[in-house]
C-alpha positions in Angstrom: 1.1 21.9 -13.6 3.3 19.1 -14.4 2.7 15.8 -15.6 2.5 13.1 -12.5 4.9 10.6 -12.2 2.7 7.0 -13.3 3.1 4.0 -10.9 2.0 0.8 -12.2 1.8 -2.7 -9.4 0.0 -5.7 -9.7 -1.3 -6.3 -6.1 -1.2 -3.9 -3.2 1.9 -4.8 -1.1 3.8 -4.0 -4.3 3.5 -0.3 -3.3 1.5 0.0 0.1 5.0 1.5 1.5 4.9 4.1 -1.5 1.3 5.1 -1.1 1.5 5.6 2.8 3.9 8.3 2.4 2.5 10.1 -0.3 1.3 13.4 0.8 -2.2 15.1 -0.1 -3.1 12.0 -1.4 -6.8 10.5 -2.7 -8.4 7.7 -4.2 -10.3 7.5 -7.3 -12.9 4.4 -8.7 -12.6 4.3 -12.4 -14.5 1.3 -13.4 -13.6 -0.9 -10.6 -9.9 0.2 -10.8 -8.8 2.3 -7.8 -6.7 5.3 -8.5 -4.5 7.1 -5.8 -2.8 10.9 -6.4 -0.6 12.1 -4.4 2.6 14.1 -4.2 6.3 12.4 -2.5 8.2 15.3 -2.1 7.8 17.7 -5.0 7.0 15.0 -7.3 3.4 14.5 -8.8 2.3 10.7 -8.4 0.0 8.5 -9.4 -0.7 5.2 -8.8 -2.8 2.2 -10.0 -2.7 -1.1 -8.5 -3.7 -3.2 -11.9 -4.3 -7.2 -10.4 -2.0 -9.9 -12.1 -1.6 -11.1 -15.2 -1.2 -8.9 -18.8 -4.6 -8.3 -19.9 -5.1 -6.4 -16.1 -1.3 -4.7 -16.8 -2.0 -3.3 -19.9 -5.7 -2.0 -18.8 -4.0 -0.1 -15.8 -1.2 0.8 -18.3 -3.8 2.3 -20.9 -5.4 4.1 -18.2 -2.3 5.7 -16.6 -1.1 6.8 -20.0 -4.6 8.5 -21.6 -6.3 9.3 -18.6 -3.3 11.3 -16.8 -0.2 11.8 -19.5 2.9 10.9 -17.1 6.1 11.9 -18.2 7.3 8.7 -17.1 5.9 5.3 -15.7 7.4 3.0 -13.3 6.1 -0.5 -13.0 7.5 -2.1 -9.9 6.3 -5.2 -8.0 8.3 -8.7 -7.3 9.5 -11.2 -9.1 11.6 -14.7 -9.1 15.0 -14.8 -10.3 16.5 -17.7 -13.0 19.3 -19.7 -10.7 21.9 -18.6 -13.1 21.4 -14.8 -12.6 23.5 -14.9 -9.2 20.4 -12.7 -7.1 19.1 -14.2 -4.0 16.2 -13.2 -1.9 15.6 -9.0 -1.4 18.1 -8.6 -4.3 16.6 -6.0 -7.0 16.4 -6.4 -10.8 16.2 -3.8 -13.0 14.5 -4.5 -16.1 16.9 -3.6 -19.8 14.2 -5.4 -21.6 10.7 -7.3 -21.3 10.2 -10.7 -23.4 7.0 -12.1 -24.1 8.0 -15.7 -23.2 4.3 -17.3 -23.6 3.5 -15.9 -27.5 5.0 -17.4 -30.2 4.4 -21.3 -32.3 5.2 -24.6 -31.3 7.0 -26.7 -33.6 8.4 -29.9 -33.7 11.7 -28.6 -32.7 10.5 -26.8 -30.2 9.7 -23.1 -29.8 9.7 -19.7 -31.7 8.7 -16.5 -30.9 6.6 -14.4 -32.8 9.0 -13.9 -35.2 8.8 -16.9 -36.8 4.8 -16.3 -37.5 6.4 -13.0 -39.3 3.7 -10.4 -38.1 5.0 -7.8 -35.2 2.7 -7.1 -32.2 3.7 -3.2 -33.3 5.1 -1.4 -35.8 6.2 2.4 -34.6 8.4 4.9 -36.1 9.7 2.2 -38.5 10.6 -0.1 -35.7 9.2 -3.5 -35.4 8.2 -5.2 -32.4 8.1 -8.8 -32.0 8.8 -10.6 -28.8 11.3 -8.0 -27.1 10.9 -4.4 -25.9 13.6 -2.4 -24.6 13.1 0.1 -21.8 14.3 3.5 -21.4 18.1 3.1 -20.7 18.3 6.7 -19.1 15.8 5.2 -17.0 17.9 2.1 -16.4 21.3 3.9 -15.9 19.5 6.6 -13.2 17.7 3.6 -11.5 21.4 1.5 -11.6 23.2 4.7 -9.9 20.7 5.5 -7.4 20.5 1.8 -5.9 24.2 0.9 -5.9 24.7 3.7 -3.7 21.5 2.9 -1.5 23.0 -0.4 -1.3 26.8 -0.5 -1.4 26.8 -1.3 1.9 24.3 -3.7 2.5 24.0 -7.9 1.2 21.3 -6.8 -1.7 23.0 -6.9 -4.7 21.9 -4.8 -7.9 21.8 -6.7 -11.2 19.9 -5.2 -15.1 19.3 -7.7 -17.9 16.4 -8.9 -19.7 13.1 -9.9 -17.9 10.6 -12.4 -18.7 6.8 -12.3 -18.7 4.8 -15.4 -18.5 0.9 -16.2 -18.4 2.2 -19.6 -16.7 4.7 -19.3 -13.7 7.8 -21.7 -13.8 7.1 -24.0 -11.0 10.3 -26.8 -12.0 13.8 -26.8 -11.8 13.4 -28.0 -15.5 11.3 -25.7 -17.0 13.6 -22.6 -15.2 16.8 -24.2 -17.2 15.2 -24.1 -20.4 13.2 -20.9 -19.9 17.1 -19.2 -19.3 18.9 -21.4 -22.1 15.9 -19.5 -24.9 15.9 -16.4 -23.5 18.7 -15.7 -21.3 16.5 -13.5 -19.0 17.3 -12.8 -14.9 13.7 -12.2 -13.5 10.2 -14.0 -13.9 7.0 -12.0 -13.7 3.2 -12.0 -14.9 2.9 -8.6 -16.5 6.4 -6.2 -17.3 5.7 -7.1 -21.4 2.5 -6.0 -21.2 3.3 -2.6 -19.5 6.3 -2.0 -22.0 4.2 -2.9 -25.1 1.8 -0.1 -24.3 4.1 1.9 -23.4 5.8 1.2 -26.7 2.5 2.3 -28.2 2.5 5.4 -26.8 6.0 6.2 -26.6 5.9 7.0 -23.0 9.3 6.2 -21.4 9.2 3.7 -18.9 11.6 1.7 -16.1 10.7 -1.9 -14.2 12.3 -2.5 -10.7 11.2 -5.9 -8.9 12.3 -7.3 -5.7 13.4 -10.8 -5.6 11.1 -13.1 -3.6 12.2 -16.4 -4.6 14.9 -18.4 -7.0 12.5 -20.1 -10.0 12.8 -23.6 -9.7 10.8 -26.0 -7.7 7.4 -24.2 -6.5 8.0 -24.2 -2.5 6.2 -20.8 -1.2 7.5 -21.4 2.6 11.2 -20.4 0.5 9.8 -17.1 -0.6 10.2 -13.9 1.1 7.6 -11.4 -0.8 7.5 -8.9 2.2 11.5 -8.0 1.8 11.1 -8.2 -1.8 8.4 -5.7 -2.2 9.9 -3.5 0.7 13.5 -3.2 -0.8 11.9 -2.6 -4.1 9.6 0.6 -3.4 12.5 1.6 -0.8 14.5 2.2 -4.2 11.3 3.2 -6.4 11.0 6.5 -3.6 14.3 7.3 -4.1 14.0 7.6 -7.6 11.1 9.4 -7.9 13.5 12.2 -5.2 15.6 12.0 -8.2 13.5 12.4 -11.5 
């Protein structure tokens, strides 16, 4: 039998849309973490829904991976874009890399990333990891096709570049500016590093596609449009999975 396809969200309407249409599907308690199997199409699925945060990421991550061997993973879910990206509301981001935007050392002159303490959070086939893991870019490219034609002739617009994960969301204009001025990234989120790091570990190929709920600035949820977010974002993730 083939290896499954791994889904990885943080909440549930990151992927309620996927899970109603899988076929021949059931759920699974594994120490308080609810696992769902199913099949879209021909392809083998299966999901977790992890909670927020990186500790709960990399737990669900870690249990996709040993308990089940995907070929692939897929983390999906929503996320805010940085005002100088150019995405608006029920645009999607495709992740090229995750950045650990929390660890690191304060200094006088400000902030460093864990490079500057010198000691890598992993060290695999040679490579060291600090602060930044890339994803799969076959991953990226397929993922990048597939929406620009789902979308070409629709408003969402399609945009990959490097994504941020932080155990504090951005909640000021201020902060936003000087988040994108260190680390240049497009899209704000509480858990994509996480995922890749273990995925890293493992060496398990992996992709990140968020919907855009809101523009990271000043924290006003009655702006925010998670629904359209997390609906254009699995309506691309099920294509995909067609695909792979």
């Amino acid at each position: 039998m083939a290896s499954p396809i791994g889904l990885i969200s943080a909440v549930p309407i990151e992927s309620n849309i996927i899970l109603r249409n899988l076929k021949n599907s059931h759920e699974k308690d594994h120490r308080g973490m609810t696992i769902l199997k199913g099949t879209l199409g021909d392809t083998s699925v299966v999901s977790v829904t992890s909670g927020i945060g990186k500790t709960n990421a990399s737990r669900g991550t870690t249990l996709l991976i040993e308990k089940f061997a995907p070929d692939i993973i897929i983390h999906l879910g929503v996320g805010g874009a940085y005002p100088s990206s150019g995405l608006k509301m029920g645009d999607i981001a495709i992740a090229d890399e995750e950045i650990y935007g929390d660890e690191g050392i304060l200094l006088a002159d400000g902030f460093h990333t864990v490079e500057k303490i010198g000691i890598p959070f992993l060290i695999k086939a040679g490579k060291q990891y600090f602060n930044e893991f890339p994803l799969d870019k076959k991953l990226v490219k397929m993922a990048l096709r597939i929406s620009r034609v789902m979308y070409q002739a629709s408003r969402v617009a399609v945009k990959s570049g490097p994504f941020l994960t932080l155990s504090t969301c951005t909640g000021t204009l201020k902060r936003a500016r000087e988040l994108e001025k260190t680390f240049h990234a497009i899209c704000e989120n509480m858990e994509g590093a996480a995922v890749a790091h273990v995925c890293a570990f493992y060496g398990t190929p992996m992709v990140e596609i968020r919907g855009i709920s809101n523009i990271v600035g000043e924290r006003d949820k009655r702006k925010w449009d998670i629904n359209l977010a997390a609906e254009n974002c699995q309506r691309l993730v099920m294509e995909l999975l067609k695909k792979i």
